[in-house]
FIFI-301335 format. One record per residue (C-alpha): x, y, z. Coordinates in pm, 1 decimal. Example, Ala and Ser with C-alpha at 12.3 -4.5 7.8 and 13.67 -1.06 7.14 Angstrom:
<rs>
R       px       py       pz
R   1230.0   -450.0    780.0
R   1367.0   -106.0    714.0
</rs>
This chain:
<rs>
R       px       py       pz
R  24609.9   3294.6   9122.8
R  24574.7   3517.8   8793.1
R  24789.1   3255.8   8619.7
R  24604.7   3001.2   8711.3
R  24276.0   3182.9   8572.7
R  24469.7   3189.7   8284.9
R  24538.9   2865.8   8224.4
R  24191.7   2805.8   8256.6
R  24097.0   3068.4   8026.4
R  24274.4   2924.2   7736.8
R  24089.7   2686.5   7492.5
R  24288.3   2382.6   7397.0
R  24164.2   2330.7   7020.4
R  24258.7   1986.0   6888.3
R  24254.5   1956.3   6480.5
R  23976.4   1683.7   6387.5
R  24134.0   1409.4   6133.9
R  23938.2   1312.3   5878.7
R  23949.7    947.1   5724.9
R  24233.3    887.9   5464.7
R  24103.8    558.0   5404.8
R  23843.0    643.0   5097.7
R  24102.6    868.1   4906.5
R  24336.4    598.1   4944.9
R  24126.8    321.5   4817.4
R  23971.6    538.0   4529.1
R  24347.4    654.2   4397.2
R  24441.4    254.3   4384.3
R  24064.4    131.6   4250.2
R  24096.8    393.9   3960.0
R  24467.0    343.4   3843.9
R  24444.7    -49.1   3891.9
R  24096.9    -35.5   3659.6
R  24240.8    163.6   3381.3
R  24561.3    -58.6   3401.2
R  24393.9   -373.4   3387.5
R  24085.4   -243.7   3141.5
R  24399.5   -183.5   2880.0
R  24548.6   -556.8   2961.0
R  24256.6   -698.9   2905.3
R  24222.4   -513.8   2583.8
R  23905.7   -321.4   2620.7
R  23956.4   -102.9   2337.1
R  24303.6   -118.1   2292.5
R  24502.4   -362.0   2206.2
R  24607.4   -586.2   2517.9
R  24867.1   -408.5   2733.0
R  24821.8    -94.5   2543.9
R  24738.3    269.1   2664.3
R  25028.0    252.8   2869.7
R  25122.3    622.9   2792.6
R  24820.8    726.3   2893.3
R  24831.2    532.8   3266.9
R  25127.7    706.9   3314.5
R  24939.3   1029.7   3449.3
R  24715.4    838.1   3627.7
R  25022.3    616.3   3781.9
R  25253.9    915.6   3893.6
R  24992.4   1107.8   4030.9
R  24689.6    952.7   4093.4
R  24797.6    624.1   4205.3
R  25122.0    764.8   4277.4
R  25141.4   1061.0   4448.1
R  24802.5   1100.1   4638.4
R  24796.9    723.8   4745.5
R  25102.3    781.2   4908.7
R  24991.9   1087.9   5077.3
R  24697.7    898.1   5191.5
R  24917.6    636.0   5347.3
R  25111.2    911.0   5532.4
R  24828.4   1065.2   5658.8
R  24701.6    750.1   5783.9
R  25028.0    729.8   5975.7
R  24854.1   1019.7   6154.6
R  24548.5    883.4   6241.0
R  24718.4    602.8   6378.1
R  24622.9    327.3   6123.8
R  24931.6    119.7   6040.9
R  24847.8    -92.0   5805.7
R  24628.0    149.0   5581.0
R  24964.6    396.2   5572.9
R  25182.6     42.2   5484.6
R  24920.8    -71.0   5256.5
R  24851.9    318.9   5069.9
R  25239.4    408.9   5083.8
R  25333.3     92.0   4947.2
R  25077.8     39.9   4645.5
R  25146.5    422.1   4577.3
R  25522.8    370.9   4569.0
R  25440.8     59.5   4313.2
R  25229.1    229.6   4090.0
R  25431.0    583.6   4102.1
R  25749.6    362.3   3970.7
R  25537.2    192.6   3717.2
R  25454.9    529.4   3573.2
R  25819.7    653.4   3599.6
R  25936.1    324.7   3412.3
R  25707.0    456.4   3090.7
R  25764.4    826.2   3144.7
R  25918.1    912.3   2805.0
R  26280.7   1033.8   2908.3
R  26346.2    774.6   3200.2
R  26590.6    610.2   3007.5
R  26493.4    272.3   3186.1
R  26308.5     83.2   2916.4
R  26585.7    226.3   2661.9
R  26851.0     37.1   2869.3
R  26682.8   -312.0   2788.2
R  26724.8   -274.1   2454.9
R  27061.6   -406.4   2398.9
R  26993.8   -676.9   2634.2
R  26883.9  -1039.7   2546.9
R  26534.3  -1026.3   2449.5
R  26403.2  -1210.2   2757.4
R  26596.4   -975.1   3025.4
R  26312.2   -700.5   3039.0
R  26006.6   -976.8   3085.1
R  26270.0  -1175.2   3369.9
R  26306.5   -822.8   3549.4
R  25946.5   -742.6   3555.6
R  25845.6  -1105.1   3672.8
R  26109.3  -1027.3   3928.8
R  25957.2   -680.5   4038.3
R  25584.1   -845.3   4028.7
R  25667.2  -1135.7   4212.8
R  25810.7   -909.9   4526.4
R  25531.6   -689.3   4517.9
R  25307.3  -1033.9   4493.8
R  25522.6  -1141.7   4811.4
R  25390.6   -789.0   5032.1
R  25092.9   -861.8   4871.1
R  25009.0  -1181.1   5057.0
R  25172.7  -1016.6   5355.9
R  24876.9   -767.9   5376.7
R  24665.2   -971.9   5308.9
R  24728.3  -1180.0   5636.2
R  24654.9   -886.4   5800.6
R  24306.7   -811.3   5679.2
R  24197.7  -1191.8   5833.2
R  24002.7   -984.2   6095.1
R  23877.2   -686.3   5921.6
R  23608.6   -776.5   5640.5
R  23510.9  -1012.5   5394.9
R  23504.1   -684.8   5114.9
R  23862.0   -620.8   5209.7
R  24019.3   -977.5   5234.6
R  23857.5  -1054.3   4865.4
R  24019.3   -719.5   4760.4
R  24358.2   -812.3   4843.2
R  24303.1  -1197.5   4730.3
R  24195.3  -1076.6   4411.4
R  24551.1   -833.4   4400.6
R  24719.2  -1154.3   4499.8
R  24588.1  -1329.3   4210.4
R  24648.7  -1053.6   3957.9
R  25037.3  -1005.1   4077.8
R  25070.9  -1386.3   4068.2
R  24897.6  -1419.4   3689.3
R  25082.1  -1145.9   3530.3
R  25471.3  -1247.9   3705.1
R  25416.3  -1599.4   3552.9
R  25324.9  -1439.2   3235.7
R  25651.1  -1243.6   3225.4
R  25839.2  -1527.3   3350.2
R  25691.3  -1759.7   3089.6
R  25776.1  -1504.4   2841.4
R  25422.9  -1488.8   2692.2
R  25298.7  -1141.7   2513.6
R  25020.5   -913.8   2719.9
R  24784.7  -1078.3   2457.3
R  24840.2  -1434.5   2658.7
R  24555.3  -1615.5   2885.1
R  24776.3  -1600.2   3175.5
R  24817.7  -1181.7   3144.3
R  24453.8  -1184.4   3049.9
R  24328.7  -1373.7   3355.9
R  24567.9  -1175.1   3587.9
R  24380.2   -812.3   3435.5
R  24030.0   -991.3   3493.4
R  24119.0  -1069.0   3870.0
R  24278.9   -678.5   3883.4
R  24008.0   -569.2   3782.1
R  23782.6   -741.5   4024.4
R  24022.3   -615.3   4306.5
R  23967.0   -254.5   4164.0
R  23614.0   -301.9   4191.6
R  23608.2   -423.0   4560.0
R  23850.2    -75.7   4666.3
R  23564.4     90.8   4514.0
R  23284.8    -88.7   4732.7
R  23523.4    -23.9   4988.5
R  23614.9    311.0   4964.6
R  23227.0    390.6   4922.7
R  23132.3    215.7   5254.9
R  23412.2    435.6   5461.3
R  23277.5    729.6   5244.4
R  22909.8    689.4   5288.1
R  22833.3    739.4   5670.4
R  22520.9    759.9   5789.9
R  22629.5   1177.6   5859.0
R  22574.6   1210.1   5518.3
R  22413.1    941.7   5279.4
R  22137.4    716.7   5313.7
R  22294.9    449.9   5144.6
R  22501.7    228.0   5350.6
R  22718.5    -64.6   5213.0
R  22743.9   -370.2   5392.8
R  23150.3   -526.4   5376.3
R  23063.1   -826.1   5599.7
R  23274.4   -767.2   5926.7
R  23499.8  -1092.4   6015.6
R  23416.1  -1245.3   6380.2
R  23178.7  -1145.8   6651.6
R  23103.7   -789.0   6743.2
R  23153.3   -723.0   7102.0
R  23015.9   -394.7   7255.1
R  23285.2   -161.6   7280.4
R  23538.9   -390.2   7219.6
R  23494.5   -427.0   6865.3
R  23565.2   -702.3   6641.2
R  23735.7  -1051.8   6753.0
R  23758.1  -1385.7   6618.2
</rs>
């Protein structure tokens, strides 16, 4: 009897998760936009700055977008932690590549001059390949979201034929890839704001055009 008043007696406190989603979004939307901002040669030289990304890439993009994709392995959303660990493993490598000491753009340099632009058409290309791969899976989320990941397809796609054609960051092809990079950054901002802004806490509300027919407690199918 006394241990079952006990047992009653003893509050079960479960921790409240919070929404990884934003963070997630916001570390890729900044680190893509910077990236792409210096390709497209907004006040640098096309493809310059890179030093300066490299911060932003190892930790911003990096480090916290992959933390974001674990933690939304906690909350039970697979493909935001595929997505976030993915694009944070891509971006903290792209950093490492141009961290001064690496030794791996040294190593190209006794190579034929085209073997550094055929390797990084190689490594853009597979990340273009997961690329399309998530993007499948966003066919019943939102339009916001599918355009962001078209618009990453794009970019990937743009900038690997631009290695592969062995054209300088100054090219169309590189060019076009930043502008659609860019636009991609932009639309993880819209969406990162509309998970953010709740109607908890802002008065502002940003629409992201759900795909298919609500259904009351069922939410969305085709």
């Amino acid at each position: 009897m006394a241990d079952n008043l006990g047992m009653q007696a003893v509050r079960i406190i479960q921790p409240a998760n919070g929404n990884p989603g934003p963070l997630g979004l916001f570390s890729f939307a900044i680190t893509t936009i910077i990236s792409n901002l210096y390709d497209v040669g907004a006040g640098v030289p096309p493809g310059g700055g890179g030093s300066l990304l490299v911060g932003f890439a190892l930790w911003y993009g990096g480090i916290v977008q992959i933390l974001a994709g674990m933690w939304s392995m906690k909350v039970g959303n697979t493909f935001e932690a595929t997505a976030f660990s993915s694009f944070g493993a891509f971006w903290a490598a792209y950093g490492f590549m141009f961290l001064p000491g690496s030794g791996i753009l040294e190593s190209y340099q006794d190579t034929p001059p085209d073997t550094f632009q055929n390797a990084t058409g190689i490594y853009l290309l597979i990340w273009a390949l997961l690329a399309v791969i998530l993007t499948v899976g966003t066919t019943k989320s939102t339009i916001a979201t599918v355009s962001m990941f078209l618009c990453l397809d794009l970019s990937l796609c743009f900038k690997a034929g631009n290695e592969f054609a062995h054209h300088s960051a100054a090219s169309y092809a590189n060019r076009i890839g930043a502008v659609f990079g860019i636009l991609s950054a932009l639309l993880a901002f819209w969406n990162g704001a509309a998970a953010l802004w709740l109607p908890s806490n802002s008065h502002i509300l940003l629409p992201v055009g759900p795909i298919g027919r609500r259904v009351k407690e069922e939410g969305y199918i085709a």
